[in-house]
C-alpha positions in Angstrom: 43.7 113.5 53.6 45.1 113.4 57.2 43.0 116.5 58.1 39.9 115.1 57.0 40.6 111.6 58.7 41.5 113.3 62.0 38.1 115.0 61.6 36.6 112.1 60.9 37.8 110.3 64.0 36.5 113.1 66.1 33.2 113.5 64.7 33.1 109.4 65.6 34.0 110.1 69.1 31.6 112.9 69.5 29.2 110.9 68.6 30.0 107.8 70.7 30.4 110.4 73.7 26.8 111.1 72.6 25.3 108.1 72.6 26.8 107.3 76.3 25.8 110.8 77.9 22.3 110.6 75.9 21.7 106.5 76.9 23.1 107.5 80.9 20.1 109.8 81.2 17.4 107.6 79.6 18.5 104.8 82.1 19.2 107.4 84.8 22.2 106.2 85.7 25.4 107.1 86.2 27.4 108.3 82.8 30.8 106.8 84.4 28.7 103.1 84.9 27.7 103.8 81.1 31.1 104.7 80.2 32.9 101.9 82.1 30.1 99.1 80.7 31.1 100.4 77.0 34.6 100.5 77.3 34.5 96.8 78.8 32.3 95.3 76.0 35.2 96.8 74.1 33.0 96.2 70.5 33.5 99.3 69.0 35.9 100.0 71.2 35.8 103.4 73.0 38.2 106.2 71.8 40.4 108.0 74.1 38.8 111.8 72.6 35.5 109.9 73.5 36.6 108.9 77.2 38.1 112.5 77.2 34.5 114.2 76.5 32.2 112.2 78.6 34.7 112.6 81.5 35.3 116.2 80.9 31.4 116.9 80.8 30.4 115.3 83.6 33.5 116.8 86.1 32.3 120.0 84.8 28.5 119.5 83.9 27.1 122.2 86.9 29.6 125.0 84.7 28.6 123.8 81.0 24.6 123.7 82.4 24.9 127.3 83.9 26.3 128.4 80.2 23.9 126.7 78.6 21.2 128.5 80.7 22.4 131.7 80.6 22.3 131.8 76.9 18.6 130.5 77.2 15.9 132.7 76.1 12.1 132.8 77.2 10.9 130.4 79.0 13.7 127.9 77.9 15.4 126.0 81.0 18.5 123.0 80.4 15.4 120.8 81.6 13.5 121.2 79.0 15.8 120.9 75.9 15.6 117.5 74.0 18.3 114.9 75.8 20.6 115.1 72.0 20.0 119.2 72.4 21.4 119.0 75.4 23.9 116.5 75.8 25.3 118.2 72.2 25.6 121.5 74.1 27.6 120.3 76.6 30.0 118.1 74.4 30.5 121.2 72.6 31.1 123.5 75.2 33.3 121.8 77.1 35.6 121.4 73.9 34.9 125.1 74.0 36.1 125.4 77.6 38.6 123.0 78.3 40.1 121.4 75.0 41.9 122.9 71.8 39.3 123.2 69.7 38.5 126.2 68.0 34.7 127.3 68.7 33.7 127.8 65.2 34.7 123.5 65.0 33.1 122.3 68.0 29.5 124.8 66.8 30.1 123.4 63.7 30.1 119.7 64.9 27.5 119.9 67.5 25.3 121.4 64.7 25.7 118.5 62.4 25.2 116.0 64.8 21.9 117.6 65.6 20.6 117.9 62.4 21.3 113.8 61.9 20.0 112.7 65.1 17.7 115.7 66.4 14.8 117.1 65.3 14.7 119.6 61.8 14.5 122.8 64.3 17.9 121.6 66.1 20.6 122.4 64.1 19.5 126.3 64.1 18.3 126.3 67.9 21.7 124.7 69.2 24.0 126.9 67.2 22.1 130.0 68.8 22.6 128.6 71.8 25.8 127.6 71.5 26.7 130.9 70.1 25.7 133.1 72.7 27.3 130.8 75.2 30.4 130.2 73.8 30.7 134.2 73.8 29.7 134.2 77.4 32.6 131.5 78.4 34.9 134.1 76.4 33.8 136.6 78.2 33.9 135.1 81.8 37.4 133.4 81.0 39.3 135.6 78.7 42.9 134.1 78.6 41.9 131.2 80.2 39.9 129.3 77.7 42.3 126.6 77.0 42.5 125.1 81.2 41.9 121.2 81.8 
């Protein structure tokens, strides 16, 4: 029961983290103005994994971008994925990157997030994506997957 409350927690601040990276670029502003006005209306309040994410993404969004890119195919560019597409990408590769959290989980989560607030082609097009870059990171940082 503890496991699958933890999990539920995270999945909660995934989504919050979401919601701020994915409402920052629609108002072209800022995610750390975003972040700061959420966490000071304080209703729901803002979880620490939740602070940890947006934070994390946007100290390391040039990286996360360039992996997301890289495992791009055709004429596909960061630009031109839908804002959840991308903002999901790079939620779930910096977990990748720079948290605990097994690849497999943070796939899995991004996935079915997209599939409840993307469009039906999502789920599949992100876990390719995520896929191919999360074997990429491995690849560029073998040993040194887990730094923060």
């Amino acid at each position: 029961m503890t496991q699958n409350r933890d999990n539920s927690t995270r999945t909660k601040a995934r989504k919050r983290a979401l919601d701020i990276l994915y409402e920052s670029e629609l108002r072209d502003r800022p995610g750390t103005d975003t972040l700061a006005e959420r966490i000071g209306l304080g209703e729901p309040p803002v979880r620490p994994f939740t602070i940890e994410l947006v934070n994390g993404v946007l100290e390391h969004l040039d990286e996360l971008d360039a992996a997301i890119a890289a495992a791009l195919t055709g004429t596909w560019t960061v630009d031109r994925l839908a804002h959840v597409d991308r903002n999901l990408a790079r939620i779930a590769l910096y977990e990748i990157a720079h948290t605990d959290t097994p690849p497999a989980v943070a796939i899995s989560e991004a996935v079915g997030l997209a599939a409840e607030y993307s469009t039906p082609e999502s789920p599949s097009f992100l876990n390719g994506v995520l896929s191919a870059a999360a074997q990429r990171l491995a690849v560029a940082t073998p040993g040194d997957s887990q730094q923060t």
